[in-house]
C-alpha positions in Angstrom: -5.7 8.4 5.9 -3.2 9.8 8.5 0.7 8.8 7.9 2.9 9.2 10.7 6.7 8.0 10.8 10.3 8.6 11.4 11.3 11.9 9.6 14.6 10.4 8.4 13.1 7.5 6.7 15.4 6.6 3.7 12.9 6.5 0.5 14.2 4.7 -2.4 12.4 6.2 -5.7 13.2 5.6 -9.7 15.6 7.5 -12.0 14.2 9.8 -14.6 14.1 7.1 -17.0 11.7 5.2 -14.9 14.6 2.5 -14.2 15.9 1.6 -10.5 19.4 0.8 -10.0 19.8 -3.1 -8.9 20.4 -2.3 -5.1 17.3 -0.4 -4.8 14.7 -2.7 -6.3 14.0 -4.1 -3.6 12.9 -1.2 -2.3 10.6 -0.2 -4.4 8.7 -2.9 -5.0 7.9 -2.7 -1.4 7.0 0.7 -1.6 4.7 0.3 -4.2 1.6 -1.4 -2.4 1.7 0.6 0.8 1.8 3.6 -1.0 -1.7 2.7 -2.8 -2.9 1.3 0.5 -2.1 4.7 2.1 -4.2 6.8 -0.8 -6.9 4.6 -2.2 -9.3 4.8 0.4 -10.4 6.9 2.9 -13.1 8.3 4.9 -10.6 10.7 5.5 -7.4 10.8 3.7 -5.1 12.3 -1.0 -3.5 15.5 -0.5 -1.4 16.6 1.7 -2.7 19.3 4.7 -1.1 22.5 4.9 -1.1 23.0 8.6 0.5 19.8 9.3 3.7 18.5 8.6 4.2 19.0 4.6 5.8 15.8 2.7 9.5 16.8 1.1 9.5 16.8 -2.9 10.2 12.7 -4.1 14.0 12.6 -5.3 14.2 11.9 -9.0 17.1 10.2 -8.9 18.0 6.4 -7.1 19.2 6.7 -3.5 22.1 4.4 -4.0 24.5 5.2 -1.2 21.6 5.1 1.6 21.7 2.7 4.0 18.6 0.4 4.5 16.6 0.9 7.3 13.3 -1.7 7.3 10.6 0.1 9.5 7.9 -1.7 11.4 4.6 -0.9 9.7 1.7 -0.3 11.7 -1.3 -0.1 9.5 -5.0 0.8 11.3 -7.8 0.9 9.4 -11.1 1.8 11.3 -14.9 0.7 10.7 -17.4 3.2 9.0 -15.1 6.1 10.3 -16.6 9.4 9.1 -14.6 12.4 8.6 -17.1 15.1 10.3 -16.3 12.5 13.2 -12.8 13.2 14.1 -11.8 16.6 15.6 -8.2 17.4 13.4 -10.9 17.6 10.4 -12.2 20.5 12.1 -15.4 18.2 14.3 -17.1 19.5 17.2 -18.9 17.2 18.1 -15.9 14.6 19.0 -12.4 15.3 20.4 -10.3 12.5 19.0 -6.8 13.9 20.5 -5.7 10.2 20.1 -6.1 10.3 16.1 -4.9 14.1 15.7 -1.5 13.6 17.6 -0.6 11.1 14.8 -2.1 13.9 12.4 -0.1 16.9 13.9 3.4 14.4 13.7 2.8 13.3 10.2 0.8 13.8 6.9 -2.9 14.5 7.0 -4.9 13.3 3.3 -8.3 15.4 2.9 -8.9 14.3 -0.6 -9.8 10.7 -0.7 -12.5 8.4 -1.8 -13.4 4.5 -0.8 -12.8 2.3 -3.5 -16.2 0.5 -2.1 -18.8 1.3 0.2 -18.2 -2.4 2.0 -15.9 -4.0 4.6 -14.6 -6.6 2.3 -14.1 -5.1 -0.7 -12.4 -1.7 0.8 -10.4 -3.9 2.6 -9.2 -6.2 0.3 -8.1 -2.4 -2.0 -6.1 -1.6 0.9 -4.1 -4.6 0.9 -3.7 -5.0 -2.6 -4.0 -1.9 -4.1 -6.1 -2.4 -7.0 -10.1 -1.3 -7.3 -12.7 -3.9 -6.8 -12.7 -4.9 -10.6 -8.8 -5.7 -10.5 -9.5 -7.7 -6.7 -12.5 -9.3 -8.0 -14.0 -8.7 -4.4 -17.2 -6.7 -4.8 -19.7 -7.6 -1.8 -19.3 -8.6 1.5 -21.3 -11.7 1.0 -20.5 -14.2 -2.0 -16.8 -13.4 -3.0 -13.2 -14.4 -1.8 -9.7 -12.7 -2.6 -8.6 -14.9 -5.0 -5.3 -16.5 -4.1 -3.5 -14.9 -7.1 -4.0 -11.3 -6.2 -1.2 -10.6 -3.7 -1.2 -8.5 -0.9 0.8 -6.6 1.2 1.4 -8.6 3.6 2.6 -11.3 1.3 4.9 -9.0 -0.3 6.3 -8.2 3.2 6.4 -11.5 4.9 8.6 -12.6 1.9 11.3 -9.5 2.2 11.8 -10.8 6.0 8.9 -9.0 8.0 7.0 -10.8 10.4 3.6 -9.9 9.8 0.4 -10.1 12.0 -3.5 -9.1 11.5 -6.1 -8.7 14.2 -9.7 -7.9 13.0 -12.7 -7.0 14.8 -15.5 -8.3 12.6 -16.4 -11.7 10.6 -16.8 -10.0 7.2 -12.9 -10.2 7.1 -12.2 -13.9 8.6 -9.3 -15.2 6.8 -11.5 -17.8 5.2 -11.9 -14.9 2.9 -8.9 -14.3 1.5 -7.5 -11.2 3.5 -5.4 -13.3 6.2 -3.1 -14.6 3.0 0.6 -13.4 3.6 0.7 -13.1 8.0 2.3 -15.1 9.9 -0.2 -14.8 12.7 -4.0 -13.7 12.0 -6.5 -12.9 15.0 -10.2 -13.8 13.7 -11.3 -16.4 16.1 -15.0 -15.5 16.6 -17.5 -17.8 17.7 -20.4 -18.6 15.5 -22.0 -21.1 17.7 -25.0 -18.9 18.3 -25.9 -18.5 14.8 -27.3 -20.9 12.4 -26.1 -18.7 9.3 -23.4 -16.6 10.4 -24.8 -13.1 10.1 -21.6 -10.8 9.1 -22.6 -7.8 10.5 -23.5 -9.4 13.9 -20.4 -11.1 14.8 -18.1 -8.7 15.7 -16.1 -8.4 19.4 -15.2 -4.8 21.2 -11.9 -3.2 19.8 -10.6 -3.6 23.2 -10.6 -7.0 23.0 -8.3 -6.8 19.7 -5.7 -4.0 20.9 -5.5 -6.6 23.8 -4.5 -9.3 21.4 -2.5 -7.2 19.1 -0.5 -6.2 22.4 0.1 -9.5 23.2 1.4 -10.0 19.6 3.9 -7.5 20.7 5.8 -9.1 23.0 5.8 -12.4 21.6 7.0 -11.4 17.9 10.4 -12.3 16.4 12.4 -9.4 17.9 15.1 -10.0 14.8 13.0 -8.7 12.6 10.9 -5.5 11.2 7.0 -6.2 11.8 3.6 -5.6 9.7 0.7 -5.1 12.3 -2.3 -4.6 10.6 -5.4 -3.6 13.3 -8.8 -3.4 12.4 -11.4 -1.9 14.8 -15.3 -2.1 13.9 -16.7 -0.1 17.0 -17.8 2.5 14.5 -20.4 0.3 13.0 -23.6 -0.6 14.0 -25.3 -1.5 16.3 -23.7 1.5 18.2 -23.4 0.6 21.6 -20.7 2.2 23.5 -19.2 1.5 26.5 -19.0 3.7 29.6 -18.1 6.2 30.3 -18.9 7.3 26.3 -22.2 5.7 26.7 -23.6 8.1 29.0 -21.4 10.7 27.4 -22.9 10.7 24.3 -26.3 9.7 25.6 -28.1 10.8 22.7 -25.3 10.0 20.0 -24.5 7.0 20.4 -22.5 6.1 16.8 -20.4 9.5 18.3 -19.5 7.6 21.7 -18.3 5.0 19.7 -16.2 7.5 17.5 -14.7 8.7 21.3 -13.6 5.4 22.0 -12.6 3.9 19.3 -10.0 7.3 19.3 -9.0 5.7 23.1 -8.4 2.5 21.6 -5.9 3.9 19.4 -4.1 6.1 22.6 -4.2 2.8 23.9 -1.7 1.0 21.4 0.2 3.7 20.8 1.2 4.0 24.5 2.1 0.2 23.9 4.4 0.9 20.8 5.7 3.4 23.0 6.5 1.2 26.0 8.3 -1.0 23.9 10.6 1.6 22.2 8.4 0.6 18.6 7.0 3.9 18.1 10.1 5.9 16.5 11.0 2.9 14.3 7.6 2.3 12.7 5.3 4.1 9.9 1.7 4.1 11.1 -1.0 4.3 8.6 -4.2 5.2 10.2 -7.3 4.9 7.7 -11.2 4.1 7.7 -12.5 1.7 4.6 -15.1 4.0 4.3 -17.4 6.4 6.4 
């Protein structure tokens, strides 16, 4: 994964004795399940890069006198992403200046592992932070997050976010568990031209849910800090970019996709920009598996 945020973010971590003062619970509970989102998974992503920015040592002892500041959370996590496929991993076969500029502002991982191999599964670790055995989702086909595992977004909409999921692909519909906990979730695909849904088939363009997401943007609750979680599936086949990365990448075709799927991710961050987001949010950029 790539982590990119404000560098004056106030971090609340436990004493020495493992205890957290009473003002500062709160805190860390939150903490708790984005951090394992962040270094579960990857694709890319455990370990901190030495060429980009280095993360400051954890305080050891309660930040009790900080003020609170709740930061939007922008989480992206992007289809069958391979590391050799993105250009701050050292690629040449795809610039993805898009994805590196949140690289070169934050903290790059290049030690991680998927928790799964599948769509669902990864997925549902990312949001929960437990390994397939502790979700109980193991397959795309067959299995549901059960409604007593809860997830990020649950944890957040609760503490006063207003939370918001757009996905790209059927195999995370929220009839399977992964919408629980936001307030808005974007999976309306249309399965009237199948007579069994195939999962990998029904998918739309990532355009299509940065759009969306967008929209999202200006009509949320401007009150209060927001959880956008994005999901692009561009990445997976059938690999079918559009122009002008079609004829690009004539002959590699899953690479065009790579280039603009990277576009796709210029093209929200210009919007968080726009709307003055950008410096009050963390953005967690990370593939479920490559």
């Amino acid at each position: 994964p790539v982590c990119s945020g404000p560098r004056r973010a106030e971090v609340t971590c436990p004493s020495r004795d493992g205890h957290l003062a009473p003002a500062t619970r709160r805190w860390w509970r939150l903490a708790v399940p984005l951090a394992i989102a962040a270094t579960v998974l990857g694709g890319a992503g455990c370990g901190v890069d030495e060429p980009a920015q280095t993360a400051a040592p954890a305080a050891t002892e309660p930040l009790e006198g900080a003020a609170r500041r709740d930061l939007n959370i922008v989480l992206i996590t992007i289809d069958t992403l391979r590391t050799d496929r993105i250009s701050c991993y050292g690629s040449d076969r795809v610039e993805t200046p898009n994805i590196d500029s949140f690289a070169g502002e934050g903290v790059r991982f290049t030690n991680a592992a998927t928790t799964v191999p599948f769509t669902l599964p990864a997925h549902a670790s990312i949001l929960t932070g437990l390994y397939p055995p502790g979700h109980g989702v193991r397959e795309n086909v067959g299995y549901t997050l059960d409604a007593g595992v809860p997830t990020v977004a649950e944890v957040l909409s609760t503490a006063g976010w207003s939370t918001a999921g757009f996905v790209s692909a059927f195999v995370l519909d929220g009839r399977w568990g992964v919408g629980r906990g936001f307030d808005h979730y974007f999976d309306d695909f249309d399965l009237s031209g199948f007579e069994s849904a195939n999962l990998s088939s029904v998918q739309r363009t990532g355009d299509v849910t940065v759009a969306e997401a967008v929209r999202w943007l200006d009509r949320r609750p401007s009150d209060r800090p927001f959880f956008l979680w994005l999901h692009l599936y561009d990445p997976h086949d059938p690999y079918e970019p559009p122009e002008p990365f079609k004829s690009a990448f004539a002959n590699r075709p899953y690479d065009g996709e790579v280039a603009f799927t990277d576009s796709l991710i210029g093209e929200l961050r210009r919007a968080l920009e726009e709307r003055h987001l950008l410096e009050s949010s963390l953005v967690i950029l990370t593939s479920d598996h490559g």
